[in-house]
Structure formats: structure tokens, C-alpha cells
N, CA, C and O of each residue as an XYZ file, in Angstrom:
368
protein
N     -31.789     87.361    -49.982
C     -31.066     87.963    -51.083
C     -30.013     88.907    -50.499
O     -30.342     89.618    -49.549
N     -28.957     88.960    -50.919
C     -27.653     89.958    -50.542
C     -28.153     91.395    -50.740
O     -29.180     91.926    -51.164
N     -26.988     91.782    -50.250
C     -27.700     93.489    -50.869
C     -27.165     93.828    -51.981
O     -27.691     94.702    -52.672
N     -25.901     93.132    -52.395
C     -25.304     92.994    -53.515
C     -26.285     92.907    -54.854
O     -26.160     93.580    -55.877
N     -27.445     91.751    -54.535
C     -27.963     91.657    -56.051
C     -29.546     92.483    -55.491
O     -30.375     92.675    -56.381
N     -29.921     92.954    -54.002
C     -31.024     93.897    -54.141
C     -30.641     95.186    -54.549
O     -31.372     96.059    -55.016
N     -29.538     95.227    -54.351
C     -28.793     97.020    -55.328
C     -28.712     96.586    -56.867
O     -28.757     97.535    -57.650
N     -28.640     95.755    -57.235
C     -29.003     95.196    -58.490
C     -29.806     95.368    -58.964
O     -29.691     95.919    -60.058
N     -30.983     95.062    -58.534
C     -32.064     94.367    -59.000
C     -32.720     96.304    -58.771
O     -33.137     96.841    -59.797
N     -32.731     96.905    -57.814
C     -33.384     98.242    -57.917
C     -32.450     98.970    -58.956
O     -33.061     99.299    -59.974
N     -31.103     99.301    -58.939
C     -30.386     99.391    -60.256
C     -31.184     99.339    -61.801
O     -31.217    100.141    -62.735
N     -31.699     98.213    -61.615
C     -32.478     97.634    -62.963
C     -33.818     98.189    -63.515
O     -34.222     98.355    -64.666
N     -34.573     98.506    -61.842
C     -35.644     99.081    -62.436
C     -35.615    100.390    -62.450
O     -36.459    101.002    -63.104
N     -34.920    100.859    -61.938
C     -34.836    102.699    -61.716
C     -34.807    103.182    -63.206
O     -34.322    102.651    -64.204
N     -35.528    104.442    -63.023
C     -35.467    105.508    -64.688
C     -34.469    106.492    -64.217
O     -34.062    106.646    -63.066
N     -34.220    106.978    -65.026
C     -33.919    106.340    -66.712
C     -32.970    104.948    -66.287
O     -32.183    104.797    -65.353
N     -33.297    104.221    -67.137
C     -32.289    102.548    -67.247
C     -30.782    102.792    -67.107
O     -30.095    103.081    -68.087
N     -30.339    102.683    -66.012
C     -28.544    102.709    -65.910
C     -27.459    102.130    -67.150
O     -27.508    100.901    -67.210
N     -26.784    102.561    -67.847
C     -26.057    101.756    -68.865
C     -24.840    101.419    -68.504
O     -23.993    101.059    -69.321
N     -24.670    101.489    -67.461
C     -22.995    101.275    -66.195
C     -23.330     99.112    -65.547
O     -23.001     98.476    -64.546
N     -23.754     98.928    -66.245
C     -24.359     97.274    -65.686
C     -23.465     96.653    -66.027
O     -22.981     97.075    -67.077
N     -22.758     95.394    -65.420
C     -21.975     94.518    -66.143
C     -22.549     93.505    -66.326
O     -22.930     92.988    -65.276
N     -22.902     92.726    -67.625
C     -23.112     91.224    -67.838
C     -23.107     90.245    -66.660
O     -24.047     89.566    -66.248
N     -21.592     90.332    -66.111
C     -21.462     89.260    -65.583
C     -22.029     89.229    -63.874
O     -22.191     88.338    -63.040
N     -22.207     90.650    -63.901
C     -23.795     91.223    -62.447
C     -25.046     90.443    -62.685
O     -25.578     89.580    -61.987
N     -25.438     91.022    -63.998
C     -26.910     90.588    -64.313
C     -26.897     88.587    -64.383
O     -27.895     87.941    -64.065
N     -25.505     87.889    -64.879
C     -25.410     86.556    -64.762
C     -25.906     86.116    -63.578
O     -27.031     85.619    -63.558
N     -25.143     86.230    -62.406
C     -25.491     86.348    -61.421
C     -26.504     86.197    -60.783
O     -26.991     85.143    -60.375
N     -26.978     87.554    -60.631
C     -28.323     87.879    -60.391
C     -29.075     86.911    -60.921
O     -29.407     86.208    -59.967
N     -29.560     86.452    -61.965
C     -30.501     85.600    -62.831
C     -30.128     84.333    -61.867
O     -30.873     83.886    -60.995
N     -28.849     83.851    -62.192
C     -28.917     82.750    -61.118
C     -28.959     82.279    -59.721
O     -28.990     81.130    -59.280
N     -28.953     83.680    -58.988
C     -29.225     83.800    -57.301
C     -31.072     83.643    -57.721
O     -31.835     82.940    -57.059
N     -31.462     84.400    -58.843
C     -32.914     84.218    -58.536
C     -33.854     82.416    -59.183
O     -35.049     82.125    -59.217
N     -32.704     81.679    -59.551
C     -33.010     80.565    -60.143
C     -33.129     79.905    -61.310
O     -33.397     78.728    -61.554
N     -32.832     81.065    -62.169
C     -32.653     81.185    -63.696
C     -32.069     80.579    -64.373
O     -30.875     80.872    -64.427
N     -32.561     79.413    -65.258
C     -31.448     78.694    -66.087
C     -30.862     79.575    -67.275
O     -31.562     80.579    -67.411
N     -30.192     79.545    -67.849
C     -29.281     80.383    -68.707
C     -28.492     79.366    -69.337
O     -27.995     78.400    -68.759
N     -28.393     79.685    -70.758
C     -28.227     78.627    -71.936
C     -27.430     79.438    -73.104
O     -27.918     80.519    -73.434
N     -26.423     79.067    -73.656
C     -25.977     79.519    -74.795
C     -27.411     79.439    -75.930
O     -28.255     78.570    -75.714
N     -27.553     80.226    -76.898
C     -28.472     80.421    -77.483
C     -27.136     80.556    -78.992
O     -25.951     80.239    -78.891
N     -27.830     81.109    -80.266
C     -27.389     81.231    -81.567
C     -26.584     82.388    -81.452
O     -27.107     83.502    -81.457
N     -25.144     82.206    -81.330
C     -24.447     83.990    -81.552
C     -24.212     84.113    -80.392
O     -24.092     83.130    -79.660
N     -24.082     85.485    -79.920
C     -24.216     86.090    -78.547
C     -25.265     86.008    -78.051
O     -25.523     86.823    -77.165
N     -26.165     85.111    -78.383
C     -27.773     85.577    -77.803
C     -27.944     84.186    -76.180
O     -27.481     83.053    -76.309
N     -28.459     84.514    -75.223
C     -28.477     83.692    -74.382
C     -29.915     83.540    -74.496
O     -30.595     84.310    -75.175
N     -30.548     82.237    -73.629
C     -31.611     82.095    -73.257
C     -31.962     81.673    -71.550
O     -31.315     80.864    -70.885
N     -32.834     82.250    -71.212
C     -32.883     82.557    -69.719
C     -34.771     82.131    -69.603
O     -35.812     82.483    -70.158
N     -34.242     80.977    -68.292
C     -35.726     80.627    -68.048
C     -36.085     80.821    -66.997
O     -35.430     80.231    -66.138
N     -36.940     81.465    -66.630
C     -36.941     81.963    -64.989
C     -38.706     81.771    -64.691
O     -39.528     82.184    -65.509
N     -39.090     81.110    -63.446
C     -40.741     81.461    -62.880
C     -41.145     81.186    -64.752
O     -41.810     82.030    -65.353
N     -40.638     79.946    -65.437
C     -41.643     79.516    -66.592
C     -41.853     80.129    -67.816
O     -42.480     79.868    -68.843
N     -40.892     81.340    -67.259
C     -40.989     82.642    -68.588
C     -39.448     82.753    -69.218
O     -38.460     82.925    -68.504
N     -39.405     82.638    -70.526
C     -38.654     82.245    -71.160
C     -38.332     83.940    -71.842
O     -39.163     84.812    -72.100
N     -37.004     83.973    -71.978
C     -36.333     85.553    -72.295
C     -34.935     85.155    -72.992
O     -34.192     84.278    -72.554
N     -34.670     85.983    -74.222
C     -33.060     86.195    -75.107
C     -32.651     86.963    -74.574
O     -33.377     87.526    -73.755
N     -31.281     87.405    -74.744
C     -30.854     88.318    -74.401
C     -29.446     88.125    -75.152
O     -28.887     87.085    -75.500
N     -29.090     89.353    -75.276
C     -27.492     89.196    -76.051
C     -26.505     90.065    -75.097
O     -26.647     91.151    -74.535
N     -25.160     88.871    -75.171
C     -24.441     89.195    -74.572
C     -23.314     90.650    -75.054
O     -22.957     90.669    -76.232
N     -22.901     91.590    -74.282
C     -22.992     92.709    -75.128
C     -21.168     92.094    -75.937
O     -20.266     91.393    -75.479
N     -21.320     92.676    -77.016
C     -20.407     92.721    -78.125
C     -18.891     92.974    -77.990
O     -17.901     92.293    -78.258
N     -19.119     94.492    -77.354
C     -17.204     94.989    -77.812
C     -16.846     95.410    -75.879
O     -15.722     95.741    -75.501
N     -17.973     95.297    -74.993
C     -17.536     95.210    -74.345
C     -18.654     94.468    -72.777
O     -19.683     93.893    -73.129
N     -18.389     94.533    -71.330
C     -18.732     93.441    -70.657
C     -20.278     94.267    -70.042
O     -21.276     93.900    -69.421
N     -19.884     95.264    -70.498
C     -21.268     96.162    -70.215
C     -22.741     96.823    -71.013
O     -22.832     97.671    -71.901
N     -23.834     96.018    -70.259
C     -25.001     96.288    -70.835
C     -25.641     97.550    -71.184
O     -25.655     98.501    -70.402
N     -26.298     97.587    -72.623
C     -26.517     98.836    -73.023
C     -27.972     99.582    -72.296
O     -28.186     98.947    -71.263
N     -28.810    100.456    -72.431
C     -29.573    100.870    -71.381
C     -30.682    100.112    -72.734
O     -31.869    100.359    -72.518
N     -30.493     99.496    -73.676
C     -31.798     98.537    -74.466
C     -32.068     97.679    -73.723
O     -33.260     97.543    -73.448
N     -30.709     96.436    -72.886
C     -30.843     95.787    -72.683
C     -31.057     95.174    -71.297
O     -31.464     94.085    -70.891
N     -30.433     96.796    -70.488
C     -31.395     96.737    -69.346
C     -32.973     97.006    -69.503
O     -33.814     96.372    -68.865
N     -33.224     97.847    -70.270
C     -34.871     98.207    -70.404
C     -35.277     96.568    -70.530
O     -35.727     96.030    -69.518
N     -35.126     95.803    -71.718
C     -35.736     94.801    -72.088
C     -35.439     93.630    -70.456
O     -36.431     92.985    -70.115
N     -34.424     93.488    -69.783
C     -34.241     92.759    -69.217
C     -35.392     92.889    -67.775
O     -35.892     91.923    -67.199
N     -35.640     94.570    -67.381
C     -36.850     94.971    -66.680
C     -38.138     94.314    -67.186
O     -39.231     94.042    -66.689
N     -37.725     94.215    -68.032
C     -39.686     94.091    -68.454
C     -39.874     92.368    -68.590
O     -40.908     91.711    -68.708
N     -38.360     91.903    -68.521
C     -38.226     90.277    -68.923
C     -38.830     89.791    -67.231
O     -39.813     89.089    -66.992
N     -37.651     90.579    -65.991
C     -38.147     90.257    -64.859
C     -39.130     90.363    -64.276
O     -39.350     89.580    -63.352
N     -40.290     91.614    -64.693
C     -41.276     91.857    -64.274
C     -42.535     90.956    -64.763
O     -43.478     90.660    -64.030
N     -42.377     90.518    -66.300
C     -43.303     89.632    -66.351
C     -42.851     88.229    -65.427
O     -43.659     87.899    -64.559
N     -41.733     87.486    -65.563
C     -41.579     86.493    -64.281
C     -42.259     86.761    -63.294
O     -43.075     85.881    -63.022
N     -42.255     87.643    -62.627
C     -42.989     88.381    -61.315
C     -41.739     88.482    -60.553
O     -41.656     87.762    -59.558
N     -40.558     89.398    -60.902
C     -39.804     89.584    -60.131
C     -39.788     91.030    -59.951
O     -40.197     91.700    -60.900
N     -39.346     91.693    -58.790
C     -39.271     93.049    -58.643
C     -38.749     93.484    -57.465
O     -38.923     92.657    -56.570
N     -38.114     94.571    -57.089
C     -37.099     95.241    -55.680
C     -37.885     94.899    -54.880
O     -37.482     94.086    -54.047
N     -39.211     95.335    -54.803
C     -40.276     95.645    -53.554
C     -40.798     93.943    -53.245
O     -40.662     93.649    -52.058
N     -41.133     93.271    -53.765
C     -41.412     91.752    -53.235
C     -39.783     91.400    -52.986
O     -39.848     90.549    -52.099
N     -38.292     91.608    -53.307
C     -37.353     91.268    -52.222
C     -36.952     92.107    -51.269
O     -35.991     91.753    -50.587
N     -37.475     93.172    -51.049
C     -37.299     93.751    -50.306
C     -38.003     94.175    -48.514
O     -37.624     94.767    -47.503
N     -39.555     93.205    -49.145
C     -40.588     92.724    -48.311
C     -40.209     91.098    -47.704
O     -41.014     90.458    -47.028
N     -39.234     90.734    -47.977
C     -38.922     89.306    -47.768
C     -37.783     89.429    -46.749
O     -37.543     88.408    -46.104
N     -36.913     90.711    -46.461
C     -35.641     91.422    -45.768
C     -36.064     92.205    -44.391
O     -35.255     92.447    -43.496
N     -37.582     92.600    -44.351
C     -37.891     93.302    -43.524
C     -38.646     93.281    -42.366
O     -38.759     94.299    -41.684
């Protein structure tokens, strides 16, 4: 993994939830980690990752995610079983 999307990915889980994220980071990211990603109804995407299936909406008026949708997107990766410390044990 780059350090590009492991500064990401710790970005994501750190408290309080960063609201400085861009969409098209977190795109990314999802697909360096294998993630299919699907237009869904509206702005809403669908993201299948490690079998676990997650929405998400793409943000509205501008390209940056709100700190809801990082919170929800933490808790989307963590049930997958994704997290900083298992890529960061894979670097070292």
C-alpha cells in the first residue's frame, strides 16, 4: 500500500473524524483495497469490499466528505476487516 492511501486510511480512523476528505481520495482508496463501487439511486454509491456490502453518498454541493460520512465509512471498513494497523503490519 502507498503511503498516500496509508495516510488515508489512518486519516479515516483518527478522532474526532477529519471533514477535510475528498471523495475522489476515499474512491481510490476503496479501489487500491479491491472494492467494487457501483452507481446506486441518486448520489448514493454502492461499495463491495471483503463480502460486505456499504452506501454511501456522494457529497452534494461539494467534492468533500462530511465528518457523517467519514464516521460511517470507518465503521463500513472496519466491519470488512480493514484497518491502519493490519496495513501497516504488512510495510514493516
Amino acid at each position: 500500500m502507498s503511503h498516500k492511501h496509508q495516510n488515508l486510511l489512518r486519516t479515516i480512523f483518527q478522532l474526532p473524524p477529519s471533514g477535510n476528505i475528498h471523495w475522489r481520495e476515499i474512491e481510490s482508496l476503496l479501489n487500491h483495497l479491491g472494492a467494487t463501487i457501483e452507481p446506486a439511486h441518486g448520489a448514493r454509491f454502492r461499495v463491495m469490499l471483503n463480502r460486505v456490502e456499504g452506501f454511501f453518498h456522494h457529497p452534494h454541493h461539494s467534492n468533500v466528505c462530511d465528518k457523517q460520512t467519514i464516521k460511517q465509512l470507518r465503521e463500513y471498513l472496519a466491519h470488512a476487516g480493514v484497518s491502519p494497523s493490519s496495513y501497516e503490519e504488512e510495510n514493516n
